[in-house]
C-alpha positions in Angstrom: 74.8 101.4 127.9 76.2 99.0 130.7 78.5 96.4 130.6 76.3 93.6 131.0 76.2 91.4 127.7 73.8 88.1 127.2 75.7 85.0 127.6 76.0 84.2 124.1 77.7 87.2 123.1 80.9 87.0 121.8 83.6 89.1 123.8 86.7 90.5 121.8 89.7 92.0 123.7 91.4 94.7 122.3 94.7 94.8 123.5 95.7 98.2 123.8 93.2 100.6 125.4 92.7 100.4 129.0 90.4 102.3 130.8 90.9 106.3 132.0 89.3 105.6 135.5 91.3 103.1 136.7 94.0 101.8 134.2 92.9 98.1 134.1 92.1 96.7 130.5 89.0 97.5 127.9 87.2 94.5 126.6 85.1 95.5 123.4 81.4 93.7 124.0 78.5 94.4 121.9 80.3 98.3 120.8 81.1 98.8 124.6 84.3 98.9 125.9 84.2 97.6 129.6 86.6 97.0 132.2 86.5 94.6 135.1 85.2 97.4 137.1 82.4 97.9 134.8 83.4 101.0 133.6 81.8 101.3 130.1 82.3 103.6 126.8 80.5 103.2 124.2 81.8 102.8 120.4 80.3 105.8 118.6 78.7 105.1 114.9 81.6 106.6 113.5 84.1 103.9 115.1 85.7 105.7 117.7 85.6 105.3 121.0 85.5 108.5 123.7 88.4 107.4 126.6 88.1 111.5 127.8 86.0 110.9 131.1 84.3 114.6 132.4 87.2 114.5 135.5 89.9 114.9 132.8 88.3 117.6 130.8 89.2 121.0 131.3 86.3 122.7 129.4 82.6 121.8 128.4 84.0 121.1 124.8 88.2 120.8 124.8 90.2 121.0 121.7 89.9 122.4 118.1 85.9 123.5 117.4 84.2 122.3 114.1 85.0 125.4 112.3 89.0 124.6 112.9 88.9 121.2 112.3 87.3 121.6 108.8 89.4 125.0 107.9 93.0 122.5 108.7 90.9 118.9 106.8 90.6 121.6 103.5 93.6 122.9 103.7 95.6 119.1 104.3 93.4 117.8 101.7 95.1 120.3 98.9 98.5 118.4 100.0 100.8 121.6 101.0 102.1 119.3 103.7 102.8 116.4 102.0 106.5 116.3 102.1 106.6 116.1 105.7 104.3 113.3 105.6 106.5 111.6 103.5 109.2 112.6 105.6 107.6 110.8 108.5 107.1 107.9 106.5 110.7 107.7 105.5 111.9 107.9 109.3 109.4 105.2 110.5 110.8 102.7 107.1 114.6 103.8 108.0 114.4 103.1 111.7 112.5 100.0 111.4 109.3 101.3 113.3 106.7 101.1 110.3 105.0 97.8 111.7 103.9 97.1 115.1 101.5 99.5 116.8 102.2 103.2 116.0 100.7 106.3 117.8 99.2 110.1 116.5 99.3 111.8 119.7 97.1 115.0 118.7 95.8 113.5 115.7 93.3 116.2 114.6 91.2 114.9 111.8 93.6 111.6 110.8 95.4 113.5 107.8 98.3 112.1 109.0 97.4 108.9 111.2 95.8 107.7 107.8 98.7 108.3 105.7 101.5 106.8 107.9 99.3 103.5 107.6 101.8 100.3 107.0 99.9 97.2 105.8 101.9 95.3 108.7 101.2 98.7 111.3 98.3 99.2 113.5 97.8 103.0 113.5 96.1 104.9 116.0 95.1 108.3 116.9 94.4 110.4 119.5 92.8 113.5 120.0 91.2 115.6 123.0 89.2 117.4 120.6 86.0 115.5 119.5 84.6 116.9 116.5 88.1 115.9 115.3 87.8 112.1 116.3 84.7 111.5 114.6 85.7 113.4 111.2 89.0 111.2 111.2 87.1 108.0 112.6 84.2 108.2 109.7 86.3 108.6 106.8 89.7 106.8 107.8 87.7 103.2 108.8 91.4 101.5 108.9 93.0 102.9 111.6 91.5 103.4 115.2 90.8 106.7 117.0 89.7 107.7 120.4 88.8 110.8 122.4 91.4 111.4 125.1 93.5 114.0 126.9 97.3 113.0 126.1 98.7 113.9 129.6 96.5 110.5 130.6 96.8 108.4 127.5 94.3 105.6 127.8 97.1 103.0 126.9 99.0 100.4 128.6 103.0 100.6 129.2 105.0 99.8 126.3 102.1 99.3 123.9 104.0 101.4 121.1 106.7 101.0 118.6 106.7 104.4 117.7 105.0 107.5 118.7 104.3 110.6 116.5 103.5 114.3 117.4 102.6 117.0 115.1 102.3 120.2 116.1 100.9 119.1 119.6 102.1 119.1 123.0 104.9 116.8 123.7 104.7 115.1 127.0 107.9 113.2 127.8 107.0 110.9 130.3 103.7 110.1 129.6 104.7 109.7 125.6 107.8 107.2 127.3 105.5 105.4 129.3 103.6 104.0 126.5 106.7 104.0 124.1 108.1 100.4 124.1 111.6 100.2 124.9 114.2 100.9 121.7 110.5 102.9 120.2 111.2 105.9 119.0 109.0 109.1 119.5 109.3 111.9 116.0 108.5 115.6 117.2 107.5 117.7 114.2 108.0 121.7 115.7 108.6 124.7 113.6 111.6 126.0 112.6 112.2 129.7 112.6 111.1 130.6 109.4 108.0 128.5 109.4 104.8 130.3 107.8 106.6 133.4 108.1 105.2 135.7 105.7 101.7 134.7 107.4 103.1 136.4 110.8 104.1 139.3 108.8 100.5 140.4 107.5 99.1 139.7 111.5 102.2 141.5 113.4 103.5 144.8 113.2 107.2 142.7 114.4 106.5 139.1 113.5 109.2 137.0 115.5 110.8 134.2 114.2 109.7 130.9 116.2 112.4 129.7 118.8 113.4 126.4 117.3 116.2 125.4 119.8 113.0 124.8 122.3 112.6 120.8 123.2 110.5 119.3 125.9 112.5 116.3 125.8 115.5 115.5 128.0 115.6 112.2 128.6 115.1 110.3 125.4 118.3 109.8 123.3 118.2 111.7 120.5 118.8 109.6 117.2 118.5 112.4 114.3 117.6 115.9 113.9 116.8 117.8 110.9 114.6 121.2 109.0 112.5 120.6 106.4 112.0 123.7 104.3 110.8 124.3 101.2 107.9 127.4 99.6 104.4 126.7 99.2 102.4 128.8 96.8 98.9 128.8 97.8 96.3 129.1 95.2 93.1 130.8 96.8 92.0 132.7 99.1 90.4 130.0 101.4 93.1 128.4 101.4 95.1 131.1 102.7 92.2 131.9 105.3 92.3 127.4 106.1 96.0 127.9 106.4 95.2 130.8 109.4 93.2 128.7 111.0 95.2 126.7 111.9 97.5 129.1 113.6 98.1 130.0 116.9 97.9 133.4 115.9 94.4 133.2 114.4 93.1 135.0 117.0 95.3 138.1 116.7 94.2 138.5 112.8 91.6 141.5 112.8 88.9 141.2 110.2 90.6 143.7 107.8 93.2 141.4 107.5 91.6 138.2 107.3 89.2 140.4 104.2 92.6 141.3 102.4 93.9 137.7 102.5 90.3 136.3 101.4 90.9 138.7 98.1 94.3 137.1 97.7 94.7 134.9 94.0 98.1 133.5 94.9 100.3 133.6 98.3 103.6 132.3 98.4 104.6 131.0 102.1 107.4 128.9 103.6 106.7 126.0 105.5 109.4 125.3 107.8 109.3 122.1 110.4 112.1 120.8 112.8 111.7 117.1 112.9 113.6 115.0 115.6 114.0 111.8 116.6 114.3 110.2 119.6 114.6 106.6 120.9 114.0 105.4 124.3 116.9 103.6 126.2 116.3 99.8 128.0 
């Protein structure tokens, strides 16, 4: 669908997307987002937008598949991460960054984006993957979501007060570029011990994770801290969920991933290094 409306449509401007082609603003007219070069995406049924134009991709279908993205939605949705959303929440309140507009980079499926929703904050989320856009966009209706790659985030300079990255890649200067100055960016990474006991039943010599690691260097970092604490998981699936979302998924043969299927009751650490950094005038 083009960009050309009838005269009596009305036009509404969002303010914060711009377009991935060439960077100048989106208007929203008649569920198309247009640009003054007539660059057009369509708003998908769901309510999300796809800003991920076919130059950017780097594979037919990018990101987490279906099968990933409902394994980590179950195993959210049980609430064995829940302290370090609340954790999140607590840093946005205490810094002062819980109104305004507020960024998911590497949303997934909106677990979090949806839960660090502020009646005075406009959340959004972001996701290269886009089975997991339109799972978050059609049950989180509150908060907006788009397709896009976050090494060309389809946002203007400044538009955030706060930025917020899970488990995704951190990308310094693109994330500064669209942090407002004095925003702050929170980096959740594991800690050394995190999920542990998982690694052992995939790896003859599981490693601990290298938590000094930081991608940042210019940002000024505010706070720095580990959130640990022992989940107990009740079920097989969601010890096999839990895998799934792993890195090292892929490495779990089929005997292993039958044994941990069987399992009643699996007691695993979750271990996350949360920092916080602000950017500098």
């Amino acid at each position: 669908m083009g960009c050309v409306t009838p005269l009596l449509t009305m036009t509404l401007k969002h303010p914060d997307y711009q377009c991935p082609i060439c960077q100048t603003s989106l208007t929203l007219k008649d569920k198309v987002f247009c640009c003054g070069n007539n660059h057009s995406f369509d708003l998908a049924k769901e309510g999300y937008v796809n800003l991920l134009p076919v130059q950017l991709k780097q594979s037919k279908q990018p990101g987490d598949n279906k099968a990933m993205v409902n394994a980590r939605r179950a195993f959210l949705e049980k609430g064995y991460y829940q302290p370090l959303v609340s954790k999140l929440a607590s840093l946005l309140a205490q810094y002062k960054k819980d109104q305004g507009n507020i960024l998911d980079a590497g949303c997934g499926e909106g677990y979090y984006t949806h839960q660090l929703a502020q009646t005075k904050a406009n959340i959004y989320g972001v996701d290269i993957a886009k089975e997991a856009i339109k799972k978050a966009a059609k049950k989180y209706k509150d908060n907006h979501f788009c397709v896009a790659t976050l090494s060309h985030l389809p946002f203007a300079d400044q538009t955030f007060n706060a930025l917020v990255s899970v488990y995704a890649p951190i990308l310094e200067a693109e994330f500064t570029r669209v942090l407002a100055f004095d925003g702050i960016l929170i980096t959740v990474t594991p800690a050394k011990n995190h999920l542990h006991a998982l690694k052992e039943k995939i790896y003859i010599n599981a490693q601990q994770h290298d938590e000094n690691k930081s991608p940042i260097s210019h940002l000024t970092l505010l706070h720095q801290e580990q959130l640990s604490y022992e989940m107990e998981l009740s079920s097989g699936d969601d010890i096999l969920n839990l895998l799934s979302m792993t890195p090292f998924a892929f490495k779990a043969s089929e005997q292993v991933k039958k044994e941990l299927a069987q399992l009643e009751q699996f007691n695993c650490q979750a271990d996350f290094m949360i920092r916080t950094y602000q950017k500098s005038r």
